[in-house]
C-alpha positions in Angstrom: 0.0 0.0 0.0 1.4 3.7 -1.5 2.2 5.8 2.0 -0.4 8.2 2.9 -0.5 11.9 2.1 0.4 14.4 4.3 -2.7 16.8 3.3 -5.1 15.7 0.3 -7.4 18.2 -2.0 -10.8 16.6 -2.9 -14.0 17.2 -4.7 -12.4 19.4 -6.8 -12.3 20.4 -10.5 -8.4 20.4 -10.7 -6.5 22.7 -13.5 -3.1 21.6 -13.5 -2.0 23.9 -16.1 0.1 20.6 -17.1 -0.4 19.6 -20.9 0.1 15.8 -20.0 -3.0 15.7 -17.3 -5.1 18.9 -17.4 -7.9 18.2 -15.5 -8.0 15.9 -12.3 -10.6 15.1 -9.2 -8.1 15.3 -6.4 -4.4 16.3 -5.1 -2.6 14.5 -2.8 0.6 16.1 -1.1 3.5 15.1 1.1 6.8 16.6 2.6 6.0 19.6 0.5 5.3 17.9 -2.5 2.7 17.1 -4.4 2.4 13.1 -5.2 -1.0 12.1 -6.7 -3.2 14.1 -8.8 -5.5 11.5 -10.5 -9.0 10.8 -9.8 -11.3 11.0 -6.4 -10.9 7.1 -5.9 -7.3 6.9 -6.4 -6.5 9.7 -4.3 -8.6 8.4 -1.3 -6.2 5.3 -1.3 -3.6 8.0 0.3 -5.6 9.2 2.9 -4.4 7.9 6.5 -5.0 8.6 10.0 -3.0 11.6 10.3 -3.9 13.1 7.0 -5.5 16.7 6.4 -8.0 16.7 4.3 -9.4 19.8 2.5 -12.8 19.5 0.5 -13.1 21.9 -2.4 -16.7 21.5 -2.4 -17.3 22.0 -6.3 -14.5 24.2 -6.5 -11.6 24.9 -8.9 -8.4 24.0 -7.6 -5.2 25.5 -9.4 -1.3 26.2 -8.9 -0.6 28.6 -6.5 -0.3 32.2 -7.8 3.2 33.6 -9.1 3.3 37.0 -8.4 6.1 38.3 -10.8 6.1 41.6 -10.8 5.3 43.1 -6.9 6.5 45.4 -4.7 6.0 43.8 -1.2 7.9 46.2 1.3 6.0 48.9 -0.3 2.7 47.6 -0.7 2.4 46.1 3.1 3.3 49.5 4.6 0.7 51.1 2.2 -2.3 49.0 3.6 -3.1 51.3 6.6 -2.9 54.5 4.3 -6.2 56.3 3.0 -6.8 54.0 -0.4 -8.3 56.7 -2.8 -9.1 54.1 -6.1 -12.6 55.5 -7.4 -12.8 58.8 -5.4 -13.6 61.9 -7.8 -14.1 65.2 -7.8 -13.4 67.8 -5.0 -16.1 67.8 -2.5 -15.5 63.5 -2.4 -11.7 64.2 -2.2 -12.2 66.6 0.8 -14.5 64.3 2.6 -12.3 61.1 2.3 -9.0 63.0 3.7 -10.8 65.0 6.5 -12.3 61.8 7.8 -9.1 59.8 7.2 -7.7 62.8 9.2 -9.6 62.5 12.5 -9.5 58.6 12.3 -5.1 59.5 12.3 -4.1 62.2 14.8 -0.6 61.0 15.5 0.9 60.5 11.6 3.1 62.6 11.0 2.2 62.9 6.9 -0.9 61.8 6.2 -0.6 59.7 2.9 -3.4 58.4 0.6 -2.9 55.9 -2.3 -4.8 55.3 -5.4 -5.2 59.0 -6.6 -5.8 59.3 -10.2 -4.4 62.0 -12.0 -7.4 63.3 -13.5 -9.2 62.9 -9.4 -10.3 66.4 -9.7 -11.9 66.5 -13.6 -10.6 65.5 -16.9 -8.9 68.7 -17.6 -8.0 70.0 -14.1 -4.9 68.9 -12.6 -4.2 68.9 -9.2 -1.8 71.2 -7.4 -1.3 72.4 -3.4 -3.7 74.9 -3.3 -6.3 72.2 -4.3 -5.2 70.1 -1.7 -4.6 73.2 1.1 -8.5 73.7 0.7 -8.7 70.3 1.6 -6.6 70.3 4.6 -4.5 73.0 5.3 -2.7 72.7 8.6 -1.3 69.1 8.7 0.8 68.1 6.0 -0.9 65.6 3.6 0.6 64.0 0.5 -1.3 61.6 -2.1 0.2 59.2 -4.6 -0.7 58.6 -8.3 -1.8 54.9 -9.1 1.0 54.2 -10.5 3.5 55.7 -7.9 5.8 58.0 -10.4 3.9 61.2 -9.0 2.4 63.0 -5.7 0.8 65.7 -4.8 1.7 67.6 -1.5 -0.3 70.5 0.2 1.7 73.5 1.2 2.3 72.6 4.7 4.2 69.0 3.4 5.8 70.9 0.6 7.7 73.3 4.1 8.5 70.1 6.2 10.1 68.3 3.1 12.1 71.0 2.4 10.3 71.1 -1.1 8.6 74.3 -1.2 11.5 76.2 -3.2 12.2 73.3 -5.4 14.9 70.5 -5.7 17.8 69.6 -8.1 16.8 66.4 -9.2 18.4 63.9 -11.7 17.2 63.0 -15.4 13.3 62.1 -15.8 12.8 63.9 -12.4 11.0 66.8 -11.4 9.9 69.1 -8.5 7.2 71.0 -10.8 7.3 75.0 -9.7 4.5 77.5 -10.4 4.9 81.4 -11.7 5.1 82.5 -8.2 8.7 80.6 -7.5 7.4 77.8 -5.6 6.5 74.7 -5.8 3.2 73.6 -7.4 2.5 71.0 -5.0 3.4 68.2 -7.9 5.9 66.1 -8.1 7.7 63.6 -10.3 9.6 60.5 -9.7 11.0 59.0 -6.4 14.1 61.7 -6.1 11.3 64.2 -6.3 9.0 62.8 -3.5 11.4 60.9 -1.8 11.6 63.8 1.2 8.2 63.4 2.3 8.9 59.4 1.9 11.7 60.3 4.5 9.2 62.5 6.6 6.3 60.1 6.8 8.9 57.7 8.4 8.9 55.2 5.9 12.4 55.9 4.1 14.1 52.2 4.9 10.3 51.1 3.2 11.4 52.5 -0.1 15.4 52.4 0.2 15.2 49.2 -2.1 13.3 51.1 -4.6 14.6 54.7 -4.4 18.5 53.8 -4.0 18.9 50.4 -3.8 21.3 50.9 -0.6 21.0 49.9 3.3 19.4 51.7 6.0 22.1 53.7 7.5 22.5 53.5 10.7 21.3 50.5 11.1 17.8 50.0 12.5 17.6 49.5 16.3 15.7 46.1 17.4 12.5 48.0 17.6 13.0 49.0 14.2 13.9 46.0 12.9 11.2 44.6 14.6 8.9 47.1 12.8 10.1 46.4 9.7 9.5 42.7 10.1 6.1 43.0 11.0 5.3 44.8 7.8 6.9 42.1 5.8 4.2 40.0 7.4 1.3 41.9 6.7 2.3 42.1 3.1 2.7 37.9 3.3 0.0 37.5 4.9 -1.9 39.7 2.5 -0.4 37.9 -0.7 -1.4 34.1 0.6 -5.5 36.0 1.2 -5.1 36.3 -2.1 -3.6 33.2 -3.2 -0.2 33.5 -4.0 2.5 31.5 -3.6 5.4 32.9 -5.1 6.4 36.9 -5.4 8.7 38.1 -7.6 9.7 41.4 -6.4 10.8 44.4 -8.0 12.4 46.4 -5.8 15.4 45.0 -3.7 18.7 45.4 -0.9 19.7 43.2 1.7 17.7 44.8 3.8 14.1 43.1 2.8 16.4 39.7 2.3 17.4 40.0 5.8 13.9 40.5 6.9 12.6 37.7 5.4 15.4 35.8 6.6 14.8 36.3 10.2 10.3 36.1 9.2 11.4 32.6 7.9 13.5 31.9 11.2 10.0 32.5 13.0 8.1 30.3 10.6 6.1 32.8 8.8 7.2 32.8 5.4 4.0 32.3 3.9 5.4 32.8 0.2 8.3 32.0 -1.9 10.2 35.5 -2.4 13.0 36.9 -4.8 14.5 40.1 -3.7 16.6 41.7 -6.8 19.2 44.4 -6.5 18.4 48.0 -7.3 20.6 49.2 -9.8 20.3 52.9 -10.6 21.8 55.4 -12.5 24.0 57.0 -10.7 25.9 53.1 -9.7 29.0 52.3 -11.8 28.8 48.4 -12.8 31.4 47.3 -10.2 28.2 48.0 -7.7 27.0 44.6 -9.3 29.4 42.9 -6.8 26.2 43.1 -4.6 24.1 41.5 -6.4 26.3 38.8 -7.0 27.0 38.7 -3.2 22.7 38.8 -2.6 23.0 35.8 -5.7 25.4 33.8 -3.4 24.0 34.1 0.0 20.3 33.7 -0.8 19.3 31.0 -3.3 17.3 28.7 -1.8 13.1 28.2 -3.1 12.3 30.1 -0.6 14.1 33.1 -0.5 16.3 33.8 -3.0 18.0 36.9 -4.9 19.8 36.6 -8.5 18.2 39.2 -9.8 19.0 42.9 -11.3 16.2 45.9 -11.3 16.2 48.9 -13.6 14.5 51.3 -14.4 14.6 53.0 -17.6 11.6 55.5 -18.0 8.7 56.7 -15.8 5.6 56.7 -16.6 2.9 58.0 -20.1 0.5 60.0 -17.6 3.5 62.2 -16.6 5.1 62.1 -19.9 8.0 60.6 -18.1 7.8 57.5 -20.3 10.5 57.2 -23.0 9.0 57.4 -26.3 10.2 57.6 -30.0 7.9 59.8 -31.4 6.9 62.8 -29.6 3.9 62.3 -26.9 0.5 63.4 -29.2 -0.5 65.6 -26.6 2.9 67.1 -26.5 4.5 67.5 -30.0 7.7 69.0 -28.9 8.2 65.9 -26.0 9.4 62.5 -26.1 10.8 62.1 -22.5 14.1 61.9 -20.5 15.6 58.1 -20.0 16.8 57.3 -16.7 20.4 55.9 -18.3 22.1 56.8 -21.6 22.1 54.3 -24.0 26.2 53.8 -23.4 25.4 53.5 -19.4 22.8 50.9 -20.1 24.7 48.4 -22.1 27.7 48.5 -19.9 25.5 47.5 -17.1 23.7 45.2 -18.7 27.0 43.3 -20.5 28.5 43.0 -16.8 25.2 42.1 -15.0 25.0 39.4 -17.6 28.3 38.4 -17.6 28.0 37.9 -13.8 24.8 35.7 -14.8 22.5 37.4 -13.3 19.1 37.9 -14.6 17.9 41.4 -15.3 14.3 43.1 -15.3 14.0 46.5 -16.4 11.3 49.3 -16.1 10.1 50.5 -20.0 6.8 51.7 -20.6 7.5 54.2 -23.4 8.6 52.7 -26.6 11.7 54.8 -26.8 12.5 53.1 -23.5 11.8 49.3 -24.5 14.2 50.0 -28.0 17.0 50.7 -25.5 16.7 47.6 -23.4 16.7 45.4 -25.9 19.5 47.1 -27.7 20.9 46.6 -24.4 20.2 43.1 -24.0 21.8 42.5 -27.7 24.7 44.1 -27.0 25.0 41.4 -23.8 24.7 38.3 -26.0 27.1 39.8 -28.7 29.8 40.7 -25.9 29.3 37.7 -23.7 27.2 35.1 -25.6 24.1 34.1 -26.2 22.7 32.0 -23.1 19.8 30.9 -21.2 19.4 34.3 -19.4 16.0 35.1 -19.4 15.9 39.1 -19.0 12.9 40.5 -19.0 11.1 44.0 -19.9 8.4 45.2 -16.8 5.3 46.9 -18.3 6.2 47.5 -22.1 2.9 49.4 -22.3 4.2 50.8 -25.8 6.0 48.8 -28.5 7.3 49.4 -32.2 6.5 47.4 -34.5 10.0 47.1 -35.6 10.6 45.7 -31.7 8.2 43.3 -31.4 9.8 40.4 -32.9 13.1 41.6 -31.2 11.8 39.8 -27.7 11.5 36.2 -28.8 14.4 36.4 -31.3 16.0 37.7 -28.1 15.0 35.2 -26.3 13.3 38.1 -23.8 10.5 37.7 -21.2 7.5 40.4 -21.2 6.2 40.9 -17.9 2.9 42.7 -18.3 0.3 43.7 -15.8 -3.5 43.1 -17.4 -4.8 45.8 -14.7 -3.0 48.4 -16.3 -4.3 48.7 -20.0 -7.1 52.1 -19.4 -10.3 51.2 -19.9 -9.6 48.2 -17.7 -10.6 47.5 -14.0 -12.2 51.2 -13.7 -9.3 52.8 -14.8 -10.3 56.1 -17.1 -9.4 56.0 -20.5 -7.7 59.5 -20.4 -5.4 61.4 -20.4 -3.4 58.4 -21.3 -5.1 57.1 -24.4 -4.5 60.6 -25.8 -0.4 60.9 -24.5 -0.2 57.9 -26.4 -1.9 58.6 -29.6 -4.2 56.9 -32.1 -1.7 55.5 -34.4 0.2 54.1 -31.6 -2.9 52.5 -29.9 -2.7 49.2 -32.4 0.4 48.5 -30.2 -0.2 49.6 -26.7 -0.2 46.7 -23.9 0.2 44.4 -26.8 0.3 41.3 -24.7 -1.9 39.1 -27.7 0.5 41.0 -30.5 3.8 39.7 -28.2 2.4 36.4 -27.5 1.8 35.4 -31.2 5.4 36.0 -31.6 6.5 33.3 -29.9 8.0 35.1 -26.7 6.8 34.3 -23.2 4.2 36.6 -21.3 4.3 36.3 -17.9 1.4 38.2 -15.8 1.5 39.8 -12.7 0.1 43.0 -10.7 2.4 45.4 -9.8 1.0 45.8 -6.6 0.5 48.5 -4.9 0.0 50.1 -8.2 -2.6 47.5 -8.7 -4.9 45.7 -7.0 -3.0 42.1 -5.8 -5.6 40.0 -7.1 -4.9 37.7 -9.5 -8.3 36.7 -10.5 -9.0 40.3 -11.3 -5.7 40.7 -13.5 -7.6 37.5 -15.3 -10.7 38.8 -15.6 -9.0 42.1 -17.3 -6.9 40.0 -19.0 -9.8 37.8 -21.0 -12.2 40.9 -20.9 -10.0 43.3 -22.6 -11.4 45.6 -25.3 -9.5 47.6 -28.0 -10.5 51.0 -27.9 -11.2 51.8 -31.6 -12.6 49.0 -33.7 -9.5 49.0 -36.1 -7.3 47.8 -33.3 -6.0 43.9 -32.9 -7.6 42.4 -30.5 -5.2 41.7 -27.2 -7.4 39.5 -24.8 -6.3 35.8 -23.3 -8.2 33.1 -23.1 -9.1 32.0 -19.6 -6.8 29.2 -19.5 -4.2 31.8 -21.3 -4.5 34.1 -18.5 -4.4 31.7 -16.1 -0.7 30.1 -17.7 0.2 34.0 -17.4 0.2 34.2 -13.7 1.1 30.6 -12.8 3.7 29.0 -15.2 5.0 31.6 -17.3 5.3 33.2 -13.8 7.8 29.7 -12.4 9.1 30.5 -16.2 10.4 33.6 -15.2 12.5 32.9 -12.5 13.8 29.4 -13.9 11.8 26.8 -11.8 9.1 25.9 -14.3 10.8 22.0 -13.5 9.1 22.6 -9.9 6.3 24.5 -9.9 3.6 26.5 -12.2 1.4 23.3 -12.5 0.2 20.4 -10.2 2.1 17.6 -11.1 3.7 14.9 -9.1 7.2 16.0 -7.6 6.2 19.6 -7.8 6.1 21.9 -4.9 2.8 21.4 -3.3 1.6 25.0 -4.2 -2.0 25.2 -4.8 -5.2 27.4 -4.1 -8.7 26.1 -3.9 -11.0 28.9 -5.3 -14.8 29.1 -4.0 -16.5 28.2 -7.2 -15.5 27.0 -10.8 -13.9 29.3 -12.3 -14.7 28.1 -16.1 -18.3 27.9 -15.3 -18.2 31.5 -13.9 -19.3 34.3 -16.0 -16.4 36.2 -17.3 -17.9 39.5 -16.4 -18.1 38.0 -12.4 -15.0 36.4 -12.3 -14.3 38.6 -9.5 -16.9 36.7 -7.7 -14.6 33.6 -7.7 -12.3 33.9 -4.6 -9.4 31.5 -2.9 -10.8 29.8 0.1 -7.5 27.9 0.9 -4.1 28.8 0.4 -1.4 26.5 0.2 2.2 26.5 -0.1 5.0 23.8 0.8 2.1 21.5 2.0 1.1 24.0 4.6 -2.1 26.0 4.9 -1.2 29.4 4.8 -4.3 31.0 4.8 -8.1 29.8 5.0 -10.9 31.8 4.0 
């Protein structure tokens, strides 16, 4: 008689995302593995007296969620902040910050999330004296959806030391009115990164804004501080039913945090931690992320990784484009890194045999890194490396084929397309421009190419949820009626966030599907998720989390 499971899954409708078996009844799972999936008889032939048994009741059960492009330091110390997705106009502004105001006496920056740029009216964009009308006599900052701007009211703008404006590197900028001062808007992390600092939540973004350490070095009850916001964010990935994060913004630091959560038990998710590399680093700062490589490679914490950034963002004409923005002709943006400063990092980052992921939304910005990642493979050979492109919500049609001839990953969030999940269609639809639209967030375009799409969030720019980044991704519309059509199927969209996901950080031999000798990664969803509607997929929602073999979260 076959030894009985640690922890079996039955009455379920089993997706394995595996080719070879893609529908099952039941999963059985032991010492972290998964060692049965078959039908509801066989399965019950491993079920002893000690094992755990977990009834999907109808349910779909599928692999655990890869969540490949995250920000998880970020987005956990962002849950308690005012969340402003779907607030417009002033009067519904002013009420949401002056309650969120008396609810918060003691912050010292009051910070809201979620604000979209056009908050106030289509035309009308926001500035300090807005938000002093709002609340005038404790400082108060709010963040764009997508994180590349926010908006400060006068009394932030004096304590960051912002109100007389800023030097500030290429593709930043303290925005300043006629009167000498500052507007109250500001764009990209060097700009807001003061009030970052007076908020108290600098060693939050370190990995994102510098890439460095925390200096000095937090004190116990820091550290202890820190750790407990790495929990909130695991705990709040596993609600949600992900296994595995993928995240894009890195130090030692967060890998030391993790280290010491997993000590205690409660890593409740795979993680990869990259290194930051910005522009002002000289490649011989890669030593560190060869050093992060070395110590931390294990499945479940692990580094190996390089993160860029190459452009900002469309709705700030930040984006890198090669044409000038159609709403501003004389425009096309300011790259992060020359061209010259880019390929040297990326032939020594390669070299080293590291992987890198870089920021390009404008298609200026996605030319360069693949130029980039060519000149790699002609100086150090072509090999297995897997770099990747993050967003790529612009393309050339002269670039598109690049990626799979490349042998180049797109990572591409389904929430972000606008039109999608609530999001407005302007003003970004009309930075872009009409004849660009045909190959804007061209995930269907990419796909047919033969190059791997891997989906993910971008959380806290997005919602976490993967079944929402589904449901945009197989409800997608082209906005004219002349453009391709970009949707996934369901079982598409689902590949996207699970195997294409392992695919992306080379363990698509262990997990990504449910099939025996994989990790035993899996999430059993309240309903079916084929039978669902399309337009309620939202409705569908994980029940039971689990990762290693462990329960890591129950609904």
């Amino acid at each position: 008689m076959a030894e009985s499971a640690d922890l079996i899954v039955i009455n379920a409708k089993v997706l394995t995302v595996d080719d070879d078996n893609p529908r099952a009844e039941a999963v059985a799972v032991k010492d972290g593995r998964i060692v049965a999936v078959g039908d509801r008889a066989a399965i019950a032939d491993l079920k002893g007296a000690g094992t755990e048994v977990v009834d999907a009741a109808g349910g779909s059960v599928v692999p655990g969620f890869v969540e490949a492009h995250m920000h998880l330091f970020t987005g956990a110390a962002e849950l308690p902040h005012l969340q402003l997705f779907g607030v417009h106009g002033f009067e519904a502004l002013a009420d949401a910050v002056r309650a969120y105001a008396a609810e918060n006496p003691e912050r010292k920056l009051l910070q809201a999330q979620g604000a979209d740029y056009t908050i106030l009216s289509a035309g009308e964009r926001v500035t300090r004296h807005h938000l002093d009308r709002v609340l005038a006599d404790r400082p108060f900052a709010m963040t764009s959806p997508d994180h590349h701007t926010m908006w400060a009211n006068t009394r932030a703008l004096e304590l960051a030391g912002l109100l007389h404006g800023k030097q500030v590197g290429p593709g930043n900028e303290v925005v300043m009115g006629s009167d000498g001062l500052a507007e109250g808007e500001l764009r990209e992390g060097e700009a807001f990164g003061p009030l970052l600092d007076l908020a108290g939540e600098g060693r939050v973004r370190l990995g994102l804004s510098t890439g460095g350490e925390p200096d000095p070095y937090p004190t116990p009850d820091q550290q202890a501080s820190d750790r407990a916001i790495m929990k909130r964010g695991l705990e709040w990935c596993a609600r949600h039913g992900i296994t595995s994060v993928q995240n894009m913004d890195g130090n030692l630091h967060q890998l030391e945090l993790l280290s010491e959560v997993e000590a205690e038990g409660d890593l409740l998710c795979r993680v990869q931690i990259p290194f930051h590399y910005k522009n002002f680093m000289t490649p011989d700062a890669l030593a560190k992320a060869t050093l992060m490589k070395e110590r931390y490679h294990s499945d479940w914490l692990k580094s190996g990784m390089v993160k860029v950034f190459m452009d900002g963002v469309l709705d700030s004409w930040t984006a890198v484009m090669i044409e000038p923005y159609a709403d501003r002709p004389d425009w096309v943006g300011e790259p992060l890194f020359t061209r010259e400063a880019f390929n040297v990092a990326a032939i020594e980052a390669d070299r080293r045999g590291l992987q890198i992921a870089v920021h390009a939304i404008g298609d200026g910005a996605v030319r360069s890194v693949l130029d980039g990642y060519e000149a790699a493979q002609k100086a150090n050979g072509r090999r297995d490396s897997r770099h990747r492109i993050e967003h790529i919500e612009v393309i050339h049609a002269d670039d598109v084929p690049r990626l799979a001839g490349l042998g180049v990953l797109a990572s591409m969030q389904p929430p972000h397309p606008p039109g999608s999940m609530g999001l407005p269609l302007e003003p970004t639809v009309s930075r872009i421009g009409r004849a660009r639209w045909p190959l804007s967030y061209a995930w269907r375009t990419i796909k047919n190419t033969g190059a791997h799409v891997v989906f993910a969030s971008d959380w806290p720019v997005s919602p976490i949820d993967p079944i929402l980044g589904i449901q945009a991704a197989v409800t997608r519309k082209p906005w004219a009626a002349t453009d391709p059509v970009q949707s996934f199927s369901l079982m598409e969209a689902l590949a996207g966030y699970t195997i294409e996901g392992a695919y992306a950080e080379f363990a698509e031999d262990r997990k990504g599907r449910l099939r025996p000798g994989y990790f035993a990664d899996l999430v059993v969803l309240s309903g079916d998720i084929e039978a669902q509607p399309v337009e309620t997929l939202m409705e569908i929602r994980p029940v039971t989390t689990i990762c290693g073999g462990k329960v890591t979260y129950r609904a």
